[in-house]
PAFI-276345 format. One record per residue (C-alpha): residue in three letters; x, y, z. Coordinates in steps of 0.1 Angstrom, whole numbers, padded with zeros to 4 digits, always signed. Example, Ala and Ser with C-alpha at 12.3 -4.5 7.8 and 13.67 -1.06 7.14 Angstrom:
<sites>
ala+0123-0045+0078ser+0137-0011+0071
</sites>
This chain:
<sites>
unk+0869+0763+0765unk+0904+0741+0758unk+0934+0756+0770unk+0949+0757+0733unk+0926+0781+0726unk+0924+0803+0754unk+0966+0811+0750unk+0958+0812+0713unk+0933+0845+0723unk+0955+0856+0753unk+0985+0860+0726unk+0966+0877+0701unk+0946+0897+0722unk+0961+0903+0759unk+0989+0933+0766unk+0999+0919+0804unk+1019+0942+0827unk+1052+0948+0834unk+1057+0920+0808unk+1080+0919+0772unk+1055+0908+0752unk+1078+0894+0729unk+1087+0868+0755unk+1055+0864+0762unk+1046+0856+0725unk+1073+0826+0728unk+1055+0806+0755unk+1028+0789+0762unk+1008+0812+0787unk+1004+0798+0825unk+0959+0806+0828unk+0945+0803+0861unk+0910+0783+0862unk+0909+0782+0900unk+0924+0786+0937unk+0918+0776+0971unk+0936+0783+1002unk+0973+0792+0992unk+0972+0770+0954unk+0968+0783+0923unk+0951+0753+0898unk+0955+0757+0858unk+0936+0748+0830unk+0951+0715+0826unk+0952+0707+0865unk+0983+0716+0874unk+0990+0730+0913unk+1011+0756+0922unk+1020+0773+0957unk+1014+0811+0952unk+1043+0825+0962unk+1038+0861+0957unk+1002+0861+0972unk+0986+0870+0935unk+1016+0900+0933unk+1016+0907+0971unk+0977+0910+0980unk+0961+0874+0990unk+0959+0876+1024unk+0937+0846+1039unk+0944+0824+1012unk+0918+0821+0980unk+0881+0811+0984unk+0883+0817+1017unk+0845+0809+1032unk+0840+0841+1049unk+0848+0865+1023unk+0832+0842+0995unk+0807+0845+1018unk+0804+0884+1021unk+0811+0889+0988unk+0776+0869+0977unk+0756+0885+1002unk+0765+0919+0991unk+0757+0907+0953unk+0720+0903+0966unk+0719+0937+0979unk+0735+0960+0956unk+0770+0958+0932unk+0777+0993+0927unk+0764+1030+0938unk+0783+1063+0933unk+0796+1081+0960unk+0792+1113+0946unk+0761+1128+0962unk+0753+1089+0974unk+0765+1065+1005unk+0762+1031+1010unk+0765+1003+1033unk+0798+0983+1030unk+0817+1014+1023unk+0805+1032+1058unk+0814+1003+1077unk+0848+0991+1063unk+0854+1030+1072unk+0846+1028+1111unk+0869+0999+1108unk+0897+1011+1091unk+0897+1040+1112unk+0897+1019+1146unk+0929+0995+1136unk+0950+1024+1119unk+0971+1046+1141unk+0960+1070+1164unk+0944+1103+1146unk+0934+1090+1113unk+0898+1097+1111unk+0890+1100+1077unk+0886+1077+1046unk+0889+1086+1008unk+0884+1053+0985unk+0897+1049+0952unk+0909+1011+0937unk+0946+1005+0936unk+0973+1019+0950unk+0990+1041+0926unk+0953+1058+0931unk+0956+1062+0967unk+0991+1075+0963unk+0981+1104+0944unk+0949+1112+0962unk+0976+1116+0992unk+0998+1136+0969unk+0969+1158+0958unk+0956+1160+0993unk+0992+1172+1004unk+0996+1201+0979unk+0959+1212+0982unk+0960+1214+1020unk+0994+1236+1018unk+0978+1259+0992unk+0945+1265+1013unk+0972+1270+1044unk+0988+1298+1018unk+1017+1278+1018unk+1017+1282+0979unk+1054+1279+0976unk+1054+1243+0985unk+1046+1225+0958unk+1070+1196+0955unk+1075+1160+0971unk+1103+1144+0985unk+1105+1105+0986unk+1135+1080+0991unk+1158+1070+0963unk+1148+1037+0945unk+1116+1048+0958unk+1080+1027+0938unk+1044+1045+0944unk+1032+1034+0912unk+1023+1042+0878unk+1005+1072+0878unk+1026+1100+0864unk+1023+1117+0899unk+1032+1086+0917unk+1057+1081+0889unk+1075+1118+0900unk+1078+1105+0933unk+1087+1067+0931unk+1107+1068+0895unk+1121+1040+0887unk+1148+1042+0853unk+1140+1003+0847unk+1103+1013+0848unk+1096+1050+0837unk+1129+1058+0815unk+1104+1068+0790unk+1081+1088+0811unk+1110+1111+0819unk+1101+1145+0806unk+1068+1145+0816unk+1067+1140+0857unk+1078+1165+0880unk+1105+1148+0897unk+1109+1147+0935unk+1139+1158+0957unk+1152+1122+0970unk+1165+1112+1003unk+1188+1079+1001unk+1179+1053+1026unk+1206+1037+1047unk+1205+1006+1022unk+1240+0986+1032unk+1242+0959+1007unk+1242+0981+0977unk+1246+1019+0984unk+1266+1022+1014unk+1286+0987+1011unk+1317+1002+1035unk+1296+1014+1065unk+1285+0992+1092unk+1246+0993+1095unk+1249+1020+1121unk+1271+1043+1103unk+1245+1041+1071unk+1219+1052+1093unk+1240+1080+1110unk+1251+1092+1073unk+1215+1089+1060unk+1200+1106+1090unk+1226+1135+1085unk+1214+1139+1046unk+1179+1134+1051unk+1182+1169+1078unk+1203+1185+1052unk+1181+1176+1021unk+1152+1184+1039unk+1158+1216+1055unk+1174+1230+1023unk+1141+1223+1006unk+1113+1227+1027unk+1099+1264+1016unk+1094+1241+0984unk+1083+1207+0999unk+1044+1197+1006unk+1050+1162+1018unk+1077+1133+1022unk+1062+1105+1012unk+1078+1069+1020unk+1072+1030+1023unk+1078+1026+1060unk+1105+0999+1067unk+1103+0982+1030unk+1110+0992+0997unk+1094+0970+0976unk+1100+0973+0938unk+1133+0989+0952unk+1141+0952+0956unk+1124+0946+0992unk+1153+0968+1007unk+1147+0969+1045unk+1155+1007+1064unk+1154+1006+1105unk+1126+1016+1125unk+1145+1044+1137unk+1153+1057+1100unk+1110+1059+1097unk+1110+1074+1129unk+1131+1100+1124unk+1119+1111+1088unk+1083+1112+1102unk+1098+1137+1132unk+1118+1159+1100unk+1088+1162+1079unk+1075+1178+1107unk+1098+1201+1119unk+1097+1215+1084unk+1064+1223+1075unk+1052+1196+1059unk+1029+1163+1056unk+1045+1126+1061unk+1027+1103+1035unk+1025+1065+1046unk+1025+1044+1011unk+1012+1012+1029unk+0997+0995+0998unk+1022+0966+1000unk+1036+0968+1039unk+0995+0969+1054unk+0976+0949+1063unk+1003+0921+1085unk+1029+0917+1060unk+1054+0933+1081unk+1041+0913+1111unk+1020+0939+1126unk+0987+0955+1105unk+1006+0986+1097unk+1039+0992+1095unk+1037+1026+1108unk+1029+1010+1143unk+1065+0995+1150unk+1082+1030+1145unk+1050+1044+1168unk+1039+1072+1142unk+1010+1087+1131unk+1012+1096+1093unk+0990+1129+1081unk+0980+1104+1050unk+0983+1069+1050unk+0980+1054+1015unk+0962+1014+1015unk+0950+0988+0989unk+0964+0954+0978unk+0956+0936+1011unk+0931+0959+1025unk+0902+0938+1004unk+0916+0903+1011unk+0935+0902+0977unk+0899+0899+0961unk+0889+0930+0946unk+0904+0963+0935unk+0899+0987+0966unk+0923+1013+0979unk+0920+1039+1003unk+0932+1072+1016unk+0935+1079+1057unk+0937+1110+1067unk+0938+1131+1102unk+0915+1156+1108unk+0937+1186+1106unk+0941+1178+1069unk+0906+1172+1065unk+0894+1200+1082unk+0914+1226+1058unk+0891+1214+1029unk+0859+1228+1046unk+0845+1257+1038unk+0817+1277+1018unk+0812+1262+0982unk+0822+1295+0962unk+0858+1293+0979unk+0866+1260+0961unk+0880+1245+0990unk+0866+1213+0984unk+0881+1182+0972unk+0874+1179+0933unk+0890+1141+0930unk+0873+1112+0924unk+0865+1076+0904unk+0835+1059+0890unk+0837+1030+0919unk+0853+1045+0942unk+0835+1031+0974unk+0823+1000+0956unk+0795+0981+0977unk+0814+0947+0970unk+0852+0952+0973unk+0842+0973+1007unk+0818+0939+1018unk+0843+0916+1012unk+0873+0944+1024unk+0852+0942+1056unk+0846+0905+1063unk+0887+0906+1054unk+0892+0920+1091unk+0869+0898+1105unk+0889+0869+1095unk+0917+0887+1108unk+0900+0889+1143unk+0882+0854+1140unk+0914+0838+1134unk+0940+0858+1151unk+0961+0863+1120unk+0986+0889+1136unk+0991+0864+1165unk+0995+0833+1143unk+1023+0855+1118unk+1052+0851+1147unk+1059+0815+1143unk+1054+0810+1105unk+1081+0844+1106unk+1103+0829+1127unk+1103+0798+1106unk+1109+0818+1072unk+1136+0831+1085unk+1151+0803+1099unk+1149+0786+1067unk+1160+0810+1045unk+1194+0813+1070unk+1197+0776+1069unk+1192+0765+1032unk+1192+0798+1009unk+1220+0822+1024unk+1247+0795+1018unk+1236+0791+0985unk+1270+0803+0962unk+1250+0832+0941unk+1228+0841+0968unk+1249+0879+0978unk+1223+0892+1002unk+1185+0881+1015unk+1163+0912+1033unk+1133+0902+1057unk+1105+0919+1073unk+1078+0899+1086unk+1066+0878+1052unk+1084+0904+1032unk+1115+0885+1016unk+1141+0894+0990unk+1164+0872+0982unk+1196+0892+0958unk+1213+0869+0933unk+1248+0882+0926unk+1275+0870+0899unk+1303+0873+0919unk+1293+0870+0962unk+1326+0886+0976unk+1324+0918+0949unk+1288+0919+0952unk+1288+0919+0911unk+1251+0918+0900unk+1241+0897+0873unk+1235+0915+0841unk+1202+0923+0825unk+1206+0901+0799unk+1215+0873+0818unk+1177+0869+0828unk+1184+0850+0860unk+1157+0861+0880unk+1134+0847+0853unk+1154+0814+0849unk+1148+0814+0889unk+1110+0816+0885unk+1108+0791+0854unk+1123+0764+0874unk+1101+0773+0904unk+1069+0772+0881unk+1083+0736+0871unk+1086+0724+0904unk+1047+0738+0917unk+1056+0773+0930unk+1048+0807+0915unk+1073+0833+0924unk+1081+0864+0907unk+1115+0883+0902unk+1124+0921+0909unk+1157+0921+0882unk+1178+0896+0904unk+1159+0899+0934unk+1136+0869+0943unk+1108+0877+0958unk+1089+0856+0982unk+1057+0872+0996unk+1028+0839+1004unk+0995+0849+1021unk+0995+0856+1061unk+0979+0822+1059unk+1001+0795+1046unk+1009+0766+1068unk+1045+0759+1079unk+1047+0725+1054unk+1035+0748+1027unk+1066+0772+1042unk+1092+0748+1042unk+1079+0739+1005unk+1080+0771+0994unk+1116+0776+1006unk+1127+0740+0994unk+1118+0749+0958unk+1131+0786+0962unk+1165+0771+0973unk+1167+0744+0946unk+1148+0768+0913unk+1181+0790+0927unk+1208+0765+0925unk+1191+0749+0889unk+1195+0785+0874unk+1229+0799+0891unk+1247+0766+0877
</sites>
């Protein structure tokens, strides 16, 4: 089918997300036919560098051999089987894996197929296992401020966003927040030490006045993603995970976007040495090929859930593919790849040469107030004025000029507001690096004037 006619149907037909559809209306729509490797190919030919890893899940790069591979072995077995009453193959498997990389004491596996799922199996998880404890008076969350767990109106009470869920307002049960030691924004006249001191000292205070109340903290351990890929220290993580703790209740890992090597190491969990009660996956955990989450847990939490059917311990939660056959084949021959090629090992240069680039040719840049790294995490803050740290407003649209001009020069980002986000596969070379960053650095200075 011509491309005319496919953006003809995709404009009176398609509702995209996260998208003003009015804009949308205005322009011709950029369709994907195909991808190999870290390059996105339209309908009319046309190449462009994926950025943003397909919104921050590609890992290996597309059509990768091994996981095309899986993935059309497992279609000549079997595409889909319930997991209520049933088990299969794939889904077994990928859950002996899972459990062998993730930290220390997380034995058990609950799927479901995106992350705002896995968040609120964890928070479900979370207030059930207090209320079989008889803990019945904790039945809140706390999470960070400018916390994202998605969309969910449970992961919307604890990750709400006023840009994303202004409307949502009055029907999520809001959760007490903690502020992170973010500098460049919320605690502008403290060193980086004193922010963590101050918001060490009101995470205690927060905490301890609320935990009769609290079931679980929940955070993204070391980046806050849709916050604007703001960076807290290992020590911050460290010492939340120790509060929770102390006070009763369960420490939720939201890992959907930091797993799977995008901070450098598989989980981010592992550079603060912690083991979460409930560890919350998907985006990467399949590859970046099919819609698969998951749910760790330790075996204290699970082990409050058994019991003799009439006492209605069990856990009533669920989805039609949860477990599916193919997202757990290919989710499977994902960490094979990751073994076969030493992806972790291979991340340190190509980190290294991000951020060497991004000091060299995007911090000078006039309009460029602040840039946050972790691993292949990057955020790069456009400001109005650099010395004020004024932010551009709203309708000045600049993170969207920024990607328009990328798009035109054969690179697919995607802005948070006036943060820039770069986030390519674990795979991409160091010439498709320095591209990425050429174009970044030259989409910024087109659009900034």
């Amino acid at each position: 089918m011509d491309t005319e006619t496919l953006a003809r149907w995709d404009h009176r037909h398609l509702w995209h997300p996260f998208t003003q559809m009015a804009d949308w209306l205005a322009e011709e729509p950029l369709i994907v036919a195909e991808a190999e490797g870290c390059t996105l190919i339209d309908t009319r030919g046309r190449r462009y560098l994926d950025g943003v890893s397909s919104l921050w899940c590609n890992v290996h790069g597309h059509r990768h051999p091994t996981l095309d591979a899986a993935l059309r072995a497992q279609l000549e077995q079997v595409a889909h089987t319930t997991m209520l009453g049933l088990a299969n193959r794939p889904s077994i498997e990928l859950a002996h894996a899972l459990v062998a990389l993730a930290p220390a004491g997380l034995t058990r596996v609950f799927y479901s197929d995106a992350g705002a799922t896995a968040v609120e199996v964890a928070l479900r998880m979370a207030l059930q296992y207090q209320q079989l404890r008889g803990e019945t008076a904790r039945t809140r969350f706390a999470s960070l401020v400018e916390a994202y767990h998605g969309d969910t109106l449970g992961a919307v009470g604890v990750g709400y966003s006023e840009t994303f869920h202004r409307h949502l307002a009055s029907a999520v049960a809001p959760a007490v927040r903690l502020t992170p030691p973010h500098v460049f924004r919320w605690e502008r006249v403290l060193s980086a030490e004193a922010a963590l001191g101050a918001a060490l000292a009101e995470a205690e205070q927060v905490l301890a006045a609320h935990a009769p109340h609290l079931a679980a903290l929940i955070v993204e351990p070391l980046v806050q993603g849709a916050a604007g890929m703001w960076v807290h220290p290992v020590a911050y993580l460290a010492a939340l995970h120790e509060l929770a703790h102390r006070h009763g209740m369960l420490f939720i890992a939201d890992e959907v976007a930091t797993g799977f090597g995008r901070t450098g190491r598989m989980f981010a969990s592992e550079h603060a040495a912690i083991t979460p009660d409930l560890l919350c996956l998907a985006k990467g955990i399949s590859g970046g090929y099919l819609p698969l989450a998951a749910t760790l847990a330790t075996e204290e939490v699970f082990a409050a859930f058994l019991g003799p059917y009439e006492e209605f311990r069990a856990f009533f939660h669920g989805h039609t593919y949860t477990g599916n056959p193919l997202g757990c084949a290919v989710g499977l021959a994902s960490l094979d790849v990751f073994r076969q090629e030493r992806t972790l090992q291979a991340l340190g240069p190509k980190i290294a040469r991000l951020t060497e680039r991004l000091v060299a040719d995007v911090a000078p840049l006039p309009h460029v107030g602040d840039i946050r790294q972790q691993g292949v995490m990057v955020g790069i803050e456009l400001v109005a004025d650099r010395a004020a740290r004024v932010p551009y407003p709203p309708a000045a649209r600049v993170g969207q000029r920024v990607v328009r001009a990328a798009r035109a020069r054969g690179v697919i980002l995607r802005p948070l507001g006036n943060v820039i986000v770069l986030m390519p596969p674990l795979a991409i070379a160091a010439a498709e690096i320095d591209r990425l960053i050429d174009v970044t650095r030259e989409a910024i200075r087109e659009a900034t004037g």
